[in-house]
GUROFI-76272 format. One record per atom (N, C-alpha, C): residue number from 1; residue in one letter; atom name; x, y, z. Coordinates in nm, 3 decimals. Each point is the difference from the previous one (the first is absolute). Example, Ala and Ser with C-alpha at 12.3 -4.5 7.8 and 13.67 -1.06 7.14 Angstrom:
// GUROFI-76272
    nr   rest   atom        px        py        pz
     1      A      N     1.319    -0.569     0.780
     1      A     CA    -0.089     0.119     0.000
     1      A      C     0.090     0.120     0.000
     2      S      N    -0.035     0.105    -0.072
     2      S     CA     0.082     0.119     0.006
     2      S      C    -0.077     0.109     0.073
***
This chain:
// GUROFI-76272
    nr   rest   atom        px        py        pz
     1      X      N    10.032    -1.000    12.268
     1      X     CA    -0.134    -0.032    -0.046
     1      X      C     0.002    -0.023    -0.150
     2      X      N    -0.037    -0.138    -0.006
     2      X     CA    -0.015    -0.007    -0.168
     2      X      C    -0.145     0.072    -0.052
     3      X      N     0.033     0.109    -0.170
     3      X     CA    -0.162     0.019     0.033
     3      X      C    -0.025    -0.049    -0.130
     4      X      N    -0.126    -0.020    -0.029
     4      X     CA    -0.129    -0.074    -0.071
     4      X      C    -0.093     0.084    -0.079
     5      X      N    -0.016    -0.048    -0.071
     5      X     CA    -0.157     0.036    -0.102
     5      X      C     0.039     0.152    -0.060
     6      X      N    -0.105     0.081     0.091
     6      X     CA    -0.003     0.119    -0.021
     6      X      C     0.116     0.073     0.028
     7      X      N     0.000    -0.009     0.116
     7      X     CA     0.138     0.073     0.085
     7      X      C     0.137    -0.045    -0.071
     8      X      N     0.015    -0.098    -0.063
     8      X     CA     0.108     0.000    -0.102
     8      X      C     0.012     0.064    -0.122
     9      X      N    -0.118    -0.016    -0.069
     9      X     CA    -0.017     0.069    -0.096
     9      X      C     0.030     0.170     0.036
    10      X      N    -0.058     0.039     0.096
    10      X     CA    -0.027     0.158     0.103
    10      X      C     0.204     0.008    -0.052
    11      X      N     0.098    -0.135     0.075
    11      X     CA     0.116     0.071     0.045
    11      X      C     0.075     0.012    -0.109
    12      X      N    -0.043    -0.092    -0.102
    12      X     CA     0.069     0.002    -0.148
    12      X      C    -0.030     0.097    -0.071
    13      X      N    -0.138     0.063    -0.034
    13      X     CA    -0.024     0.162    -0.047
    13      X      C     0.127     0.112     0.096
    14      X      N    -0.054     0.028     0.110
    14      X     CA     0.052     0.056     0.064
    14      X      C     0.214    -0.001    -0.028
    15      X      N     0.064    -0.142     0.034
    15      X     CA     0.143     0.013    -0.049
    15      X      C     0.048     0.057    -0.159
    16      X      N    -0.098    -0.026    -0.054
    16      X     CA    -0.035     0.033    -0.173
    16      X      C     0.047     0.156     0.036
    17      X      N    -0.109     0.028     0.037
    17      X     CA     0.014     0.142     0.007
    17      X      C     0.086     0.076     0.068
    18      X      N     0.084    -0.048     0.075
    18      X     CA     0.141    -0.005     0.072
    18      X      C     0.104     0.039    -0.088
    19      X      N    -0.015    -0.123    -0.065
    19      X     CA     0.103    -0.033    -0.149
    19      X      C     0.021     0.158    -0.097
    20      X      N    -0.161    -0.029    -0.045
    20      X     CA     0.030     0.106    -0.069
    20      X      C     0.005     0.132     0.007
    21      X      N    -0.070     0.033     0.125
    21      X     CA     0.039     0.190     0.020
    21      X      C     0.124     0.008     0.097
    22      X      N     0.036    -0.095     0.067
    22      X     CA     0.088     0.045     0.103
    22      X      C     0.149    -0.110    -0.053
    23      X      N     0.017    -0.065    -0.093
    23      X     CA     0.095    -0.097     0.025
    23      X      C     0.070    -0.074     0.126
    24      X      N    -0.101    -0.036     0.044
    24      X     CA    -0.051    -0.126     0.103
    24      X      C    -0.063    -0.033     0.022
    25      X      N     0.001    -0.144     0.054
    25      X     CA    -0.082    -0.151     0.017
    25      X      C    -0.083     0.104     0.146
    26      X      N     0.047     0.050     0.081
    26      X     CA    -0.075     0.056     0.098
    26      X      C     0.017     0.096     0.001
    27      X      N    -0.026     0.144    -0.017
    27      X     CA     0.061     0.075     0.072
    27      X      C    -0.016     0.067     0.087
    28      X      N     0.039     0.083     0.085
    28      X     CA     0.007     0.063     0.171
    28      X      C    -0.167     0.053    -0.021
    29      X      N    -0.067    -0.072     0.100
    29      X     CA    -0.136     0.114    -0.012
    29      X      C    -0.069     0.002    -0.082
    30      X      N     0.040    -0.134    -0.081
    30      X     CA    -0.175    -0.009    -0.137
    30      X      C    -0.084    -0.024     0.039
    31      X      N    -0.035    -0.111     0.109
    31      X     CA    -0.095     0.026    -0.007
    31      X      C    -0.124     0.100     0.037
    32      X      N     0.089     0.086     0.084
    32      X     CA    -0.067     0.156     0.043
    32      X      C     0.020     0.076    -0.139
    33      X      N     0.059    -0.048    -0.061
    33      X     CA     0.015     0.134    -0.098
    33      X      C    -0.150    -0.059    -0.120
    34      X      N    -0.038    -0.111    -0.014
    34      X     CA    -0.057    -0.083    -0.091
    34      X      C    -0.157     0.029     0.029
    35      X      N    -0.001     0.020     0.153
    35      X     CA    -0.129     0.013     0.091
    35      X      C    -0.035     0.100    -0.049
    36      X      N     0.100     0.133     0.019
    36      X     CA    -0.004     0.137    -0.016
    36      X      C    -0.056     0.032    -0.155
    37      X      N     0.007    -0.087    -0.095
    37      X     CA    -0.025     0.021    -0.151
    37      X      C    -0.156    -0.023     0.001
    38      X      N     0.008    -0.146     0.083
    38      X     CA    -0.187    -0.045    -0.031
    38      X      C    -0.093     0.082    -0.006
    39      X      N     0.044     0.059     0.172
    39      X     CA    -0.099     0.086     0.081
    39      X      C    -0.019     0.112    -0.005
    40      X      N     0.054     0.064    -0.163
    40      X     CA    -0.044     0.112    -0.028
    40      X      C     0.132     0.124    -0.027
    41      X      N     0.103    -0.051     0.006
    41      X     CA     0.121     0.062    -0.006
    41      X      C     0.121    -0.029    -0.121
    42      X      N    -0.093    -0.035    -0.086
    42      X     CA     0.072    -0.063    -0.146
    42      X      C     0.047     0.119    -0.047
    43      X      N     0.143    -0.029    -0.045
    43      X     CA     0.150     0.046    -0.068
    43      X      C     0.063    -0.099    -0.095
    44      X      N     0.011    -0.125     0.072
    44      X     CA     0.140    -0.057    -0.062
    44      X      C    -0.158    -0.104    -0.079
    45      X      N    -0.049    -0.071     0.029
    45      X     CA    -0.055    -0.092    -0.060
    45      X      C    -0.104     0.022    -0.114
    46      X      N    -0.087    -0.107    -0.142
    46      X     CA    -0.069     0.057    -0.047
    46      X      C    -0.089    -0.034     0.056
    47      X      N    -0.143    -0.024    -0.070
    47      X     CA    -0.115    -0.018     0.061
    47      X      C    -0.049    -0.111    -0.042
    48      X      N     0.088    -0.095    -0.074
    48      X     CA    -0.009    -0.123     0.023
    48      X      C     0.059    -0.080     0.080
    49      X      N     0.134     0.060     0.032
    49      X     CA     0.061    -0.041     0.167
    49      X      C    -0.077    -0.014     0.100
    50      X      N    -0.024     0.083     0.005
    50      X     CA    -0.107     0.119     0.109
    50      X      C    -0.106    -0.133     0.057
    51      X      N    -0.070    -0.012    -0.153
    51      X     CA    -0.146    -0.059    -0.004
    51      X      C     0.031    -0.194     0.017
    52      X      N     0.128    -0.055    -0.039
    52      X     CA     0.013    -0.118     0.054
    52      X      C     0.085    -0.043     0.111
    53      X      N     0.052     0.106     0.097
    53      X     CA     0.062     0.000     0.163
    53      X      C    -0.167     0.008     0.050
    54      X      N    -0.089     0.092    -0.003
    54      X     CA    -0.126     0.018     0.066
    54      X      C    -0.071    -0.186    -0.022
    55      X      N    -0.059     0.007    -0.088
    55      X     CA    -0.016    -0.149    -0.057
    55      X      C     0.068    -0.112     0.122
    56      X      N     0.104    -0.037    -0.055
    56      X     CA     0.050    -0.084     0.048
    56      X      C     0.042     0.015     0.182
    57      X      N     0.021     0.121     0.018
    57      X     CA    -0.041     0.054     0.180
    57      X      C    -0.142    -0.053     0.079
    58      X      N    -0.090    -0.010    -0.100
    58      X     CA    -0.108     0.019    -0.036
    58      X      C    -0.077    -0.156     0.089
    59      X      N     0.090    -0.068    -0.110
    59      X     CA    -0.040    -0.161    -0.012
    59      X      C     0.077    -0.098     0.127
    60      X      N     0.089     0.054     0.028
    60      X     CA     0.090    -0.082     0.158
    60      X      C    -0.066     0.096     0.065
    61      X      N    -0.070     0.114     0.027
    61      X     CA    -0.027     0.060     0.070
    61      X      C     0.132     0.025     0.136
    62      X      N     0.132     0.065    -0.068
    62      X     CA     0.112     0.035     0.061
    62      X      C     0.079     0.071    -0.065
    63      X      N     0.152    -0.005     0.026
    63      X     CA     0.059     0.103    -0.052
    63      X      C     0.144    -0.093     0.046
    64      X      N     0.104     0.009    -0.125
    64      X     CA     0.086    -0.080     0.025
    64      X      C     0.172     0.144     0.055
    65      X      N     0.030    -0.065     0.140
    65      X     CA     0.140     0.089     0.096
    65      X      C     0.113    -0.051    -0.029
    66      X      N     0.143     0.035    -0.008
    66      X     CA     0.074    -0.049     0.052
    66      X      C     0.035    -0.029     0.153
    67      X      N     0.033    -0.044     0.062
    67      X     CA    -0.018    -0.058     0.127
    67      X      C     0.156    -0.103     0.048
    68      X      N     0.089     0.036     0.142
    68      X     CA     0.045    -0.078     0.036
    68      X      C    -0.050    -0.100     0.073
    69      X      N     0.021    -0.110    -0.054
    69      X     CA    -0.042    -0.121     0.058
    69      X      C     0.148    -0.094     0.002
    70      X      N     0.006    -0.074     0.122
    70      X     CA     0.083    -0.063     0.014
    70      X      C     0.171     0.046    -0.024
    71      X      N    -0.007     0.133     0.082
    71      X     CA     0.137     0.067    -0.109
    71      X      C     0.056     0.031    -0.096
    72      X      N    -0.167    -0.036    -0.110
    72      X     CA     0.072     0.055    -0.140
    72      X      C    -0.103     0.054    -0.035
    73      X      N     0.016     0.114    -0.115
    73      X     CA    -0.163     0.043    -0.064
    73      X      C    -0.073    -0.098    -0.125
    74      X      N    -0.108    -0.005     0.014
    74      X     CA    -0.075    -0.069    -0.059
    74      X      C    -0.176     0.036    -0.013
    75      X      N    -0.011     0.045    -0.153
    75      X     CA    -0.187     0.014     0.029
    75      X      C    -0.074    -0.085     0.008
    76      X      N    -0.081     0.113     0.084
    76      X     CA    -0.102    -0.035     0.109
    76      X      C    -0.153     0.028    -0.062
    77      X      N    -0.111    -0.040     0.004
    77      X     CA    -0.129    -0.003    -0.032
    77      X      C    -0.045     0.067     0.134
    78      X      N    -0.069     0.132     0.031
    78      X     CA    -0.107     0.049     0.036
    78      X      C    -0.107    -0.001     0.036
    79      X      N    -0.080     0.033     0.060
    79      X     CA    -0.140    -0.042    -0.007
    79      X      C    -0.003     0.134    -0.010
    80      X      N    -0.112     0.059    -0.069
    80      X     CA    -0.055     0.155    -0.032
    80      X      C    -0.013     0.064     0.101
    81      X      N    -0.032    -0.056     0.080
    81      X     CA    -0.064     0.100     0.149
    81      X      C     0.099    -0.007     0.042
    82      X      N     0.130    -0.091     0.059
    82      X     CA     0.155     0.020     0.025
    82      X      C     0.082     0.145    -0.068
    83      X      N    -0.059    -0.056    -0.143
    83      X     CA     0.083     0.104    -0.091
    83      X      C    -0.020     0.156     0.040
    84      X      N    -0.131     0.023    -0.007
    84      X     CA    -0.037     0.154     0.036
    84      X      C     0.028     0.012     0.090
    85      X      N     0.013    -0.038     0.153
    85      X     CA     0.086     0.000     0.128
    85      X      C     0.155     0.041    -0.074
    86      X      N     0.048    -0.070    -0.041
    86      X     CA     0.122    -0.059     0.008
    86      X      C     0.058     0.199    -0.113
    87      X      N    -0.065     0.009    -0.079
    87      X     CA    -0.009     0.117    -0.090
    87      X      C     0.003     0.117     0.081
    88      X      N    -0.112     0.021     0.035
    88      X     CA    -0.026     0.154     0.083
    88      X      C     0.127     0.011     0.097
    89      X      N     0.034    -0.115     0.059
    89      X     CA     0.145     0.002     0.082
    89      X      C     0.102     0.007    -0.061
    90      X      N     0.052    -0.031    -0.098
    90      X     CA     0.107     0.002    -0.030
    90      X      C     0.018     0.081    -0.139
    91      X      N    -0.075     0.059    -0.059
    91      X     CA    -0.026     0.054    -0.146
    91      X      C     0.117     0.117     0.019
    92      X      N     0.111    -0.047    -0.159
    92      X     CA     0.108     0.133     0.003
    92      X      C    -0.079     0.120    -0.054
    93      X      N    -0.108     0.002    -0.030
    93      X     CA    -0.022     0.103    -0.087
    93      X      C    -0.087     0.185     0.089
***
């Protein structure tokens, strides 16, 4: 899935923030771990992180996964109501 607008912008914050706390482009479980900061469980991020993942979550109204598709991983765009499904099931925390 190529993604667009918001949801690109959403996956480029998000790898950013990959980069710099974890030294990687993805790493295992960000985006559960990224979810886990928004929604009230902030540690690693500031509160301007914080306040432009919400924002921009906000505006695609989704949440950007890694995801196998086609035998390889590649992110995936969300839909919010997917996401919170997709969360409560699978959340490491």
């Amino acid at each position: 899935m190529l993604l667009k607008g918001a949801a690109q912008q959403l996956a480029e914050i998000m790898t950013s923030l990959s980069s710099k706390h974890y030294n990687k482009e993805w790493a295992f479980g960000l985006e559960y771990e990224l979810w886990n900061e928004i929604t009230g469980n902030q540690d690693l991020l500031s509160d301007e992180e914080v306040s432009k993942l919400k924002e921009t979550s906000g505006w695609c109204d989704g949440w950007i996964t890694m995801a196998y598709l086609d035998g390889r991983e590649q992110l995936t765009f969300v839909d919010l109501d997917r996401w919170l499904v997709q969360y409560a099931d699978h959340k490491p925390f």
